[in-house]
C-alpha positions, 0 to 999 in steps of 0.5 A: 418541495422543489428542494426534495424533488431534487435531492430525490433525483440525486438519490435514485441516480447514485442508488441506480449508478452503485447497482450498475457498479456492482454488476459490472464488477461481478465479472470475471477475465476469461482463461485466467491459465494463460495469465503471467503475473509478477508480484514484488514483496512476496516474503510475506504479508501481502504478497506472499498471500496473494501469490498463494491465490493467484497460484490457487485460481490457475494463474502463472506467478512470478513472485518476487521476494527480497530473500533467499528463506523467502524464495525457499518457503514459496517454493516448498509450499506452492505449485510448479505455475509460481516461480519465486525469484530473488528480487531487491526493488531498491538494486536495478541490476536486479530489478534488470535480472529478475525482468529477463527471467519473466521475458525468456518465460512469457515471450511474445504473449506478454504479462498479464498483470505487475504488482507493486507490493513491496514496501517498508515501515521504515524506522518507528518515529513518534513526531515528524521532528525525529524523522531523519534525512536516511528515514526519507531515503530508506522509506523512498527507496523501497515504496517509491522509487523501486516502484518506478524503477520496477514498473518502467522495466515490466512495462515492454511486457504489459504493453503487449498483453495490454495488461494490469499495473496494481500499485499498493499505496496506503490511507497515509497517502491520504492523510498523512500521520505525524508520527510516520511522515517518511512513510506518509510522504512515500505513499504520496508519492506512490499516489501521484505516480499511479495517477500520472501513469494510469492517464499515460498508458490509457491509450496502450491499453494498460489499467493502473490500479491504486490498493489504499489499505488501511492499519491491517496485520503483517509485518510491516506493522508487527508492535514488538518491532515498533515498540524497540524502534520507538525505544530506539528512536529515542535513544538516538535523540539529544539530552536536550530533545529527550528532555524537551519531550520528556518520558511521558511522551514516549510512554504515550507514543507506545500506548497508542501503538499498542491501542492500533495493533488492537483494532487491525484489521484481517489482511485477506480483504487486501488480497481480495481488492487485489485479486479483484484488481487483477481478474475482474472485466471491469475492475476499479481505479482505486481500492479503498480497504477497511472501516476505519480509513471510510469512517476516519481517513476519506471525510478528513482528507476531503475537509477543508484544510483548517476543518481537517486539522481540527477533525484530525486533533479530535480524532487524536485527542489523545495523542503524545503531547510534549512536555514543553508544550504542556508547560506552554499550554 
């Protein structure tokens, strides 16, 4: 009885304290209008339908996109609040001129909120064994370092508005897939970053807030891309690795890109976790996003080590195996 009783007292403890979340979580920031946000990757996906939102709720935008069709788009289809300008996270001349066009605008009131959204796939790979040195460095550039190198810039801005610092992270900084591990080791990266940053800033006032999207539909994870890049990829490797692997493998590596593209999810939950983030009194830390990353990605990554790679194999069962290891097996 004393075991129940217990277990009783934790339930209604976690019940009372998801409620209390809950409510503290429906409100909302006051005169939103007098708002500045910058936003990176706003050419499409995320960014660039967060940036449609935020124009929509009042807010004064900034959205950063890598090129010049995609400045152009924004500006033809958006109101007079959303200024799009020209920004390549990867280039801190640019990073430099793009933070100096917000501070002529925002002055002394400071900006409100910075979202780091800009990011890459990187090459489509099949095993971690193919991952090249310059798919590290592509896939580090883009999510990771541009990350830092942007935030360290706006951050004079934050501190004077004590405001927001959203980082799009992923469920691969989770759990990382073989089949991606240049993109895995770069939300990792982006994890530790947005930790260690939202523990330095608590006392200016600043909150960091980690997005962790699971497999959703933009660009990044278009399958006609992914689907040439595997075909490239294996293209690039030896006669000797070709055959080590063999064609089946390959096969099967585009079979489960295909399965993955069918059960991705819409990216408008995405773009609400962040709106969240960004207008909410009491918004969280750490934004988990889609069924998927609940039911699959969050038990593993909590599983001992061993008991997780296991849960991981079945979960994958189905994987590409390599010719040589079936002939082992």
């Amino acid at each position: 009885m004393e075991v129940f009783t217990l277990l009783e007292i934790i339930a209604v403890l976690w019940v009372t304290y998801l409620v209390f979340t809950w409510w503290l979580e429906k409100g909302r920031v006051s005169q939103l209008a007098d708002k500045t946000v910058v936003i990176t990757g706003c050419d499409t996906g995320f960014g660039n339908l967060l940036a449609r939102r935020l124009d929509q709720l009042g807010l004064r935008v900034f959205a950063g996109c890598l090129t010049e069709a995609g400045v152009a788009e924004l500006r033809q289809s958006c109101s007079e609040r959303l200024q799009p300008i020209q920004m390549d996270v990867t280039s801190s001349d640019s990073v430099q001129a793009a933070f100096r066009v917000v501070e002529r605008a925002v002055g002394s009131k400071g900006l409100w909120g910075l979202v780091n959204n800009a990011g890459i796939l990187g090459s489509a790979v099949a095993t971690a064994e193919w991952v090249t040195l310059s798919d590290y460095k592509a896939a580090l550039n883009v999510n990771l370092l541009g990350m830092i190198d942007v935030t360290k810039t706006f951050l004079p801005l934050l501190k004077k508005s004590r405001g927001r610092v959203v980082n799009v992270g992923s469920a691969a900084g989770r759990l990382p897939m073989h089949s991606n591990t240049h993109y895995s080791v770069s939300k990792y990266g982006v994890e530790a970053f947005s930790d260690s940053l939202r523990r330095a800033m608590r006392c200016f006032g600043i909150k960091v807030h980690i997005i962790e999207p699971g497999i959703f539909r933009t660009n990044i994870s278009n399958l006609d891309i992914l689907i040439r890049g595997l075909d490239d990829n294996w293209q690039r490797q030896s006669p000797e690795t070709r055959e080590e692997y063999g064609e089946e493998f390959l096969q099967a590596a585009k079979d489960t890109v295909v399965a993955i593209d069918r059960i991705k999810e819409d990216p408008v939950t995405v773009v609400d976790a962040m709106e969240h983030a960004l207008c909410a009194t009491h918004p969280r830390s750490r934004y988990v996003i889609g069924w998927k990353v609940w039911l699959v990605v969050v038990p593993i990554s909590w599983l001992p080590t061993d008991l997780g790679d296991l849960a991981y194999r079945l979960v994958l069962r189905k994987e590409a195996t390599p010719a040589s290891c079936k002939k082992d097996e």
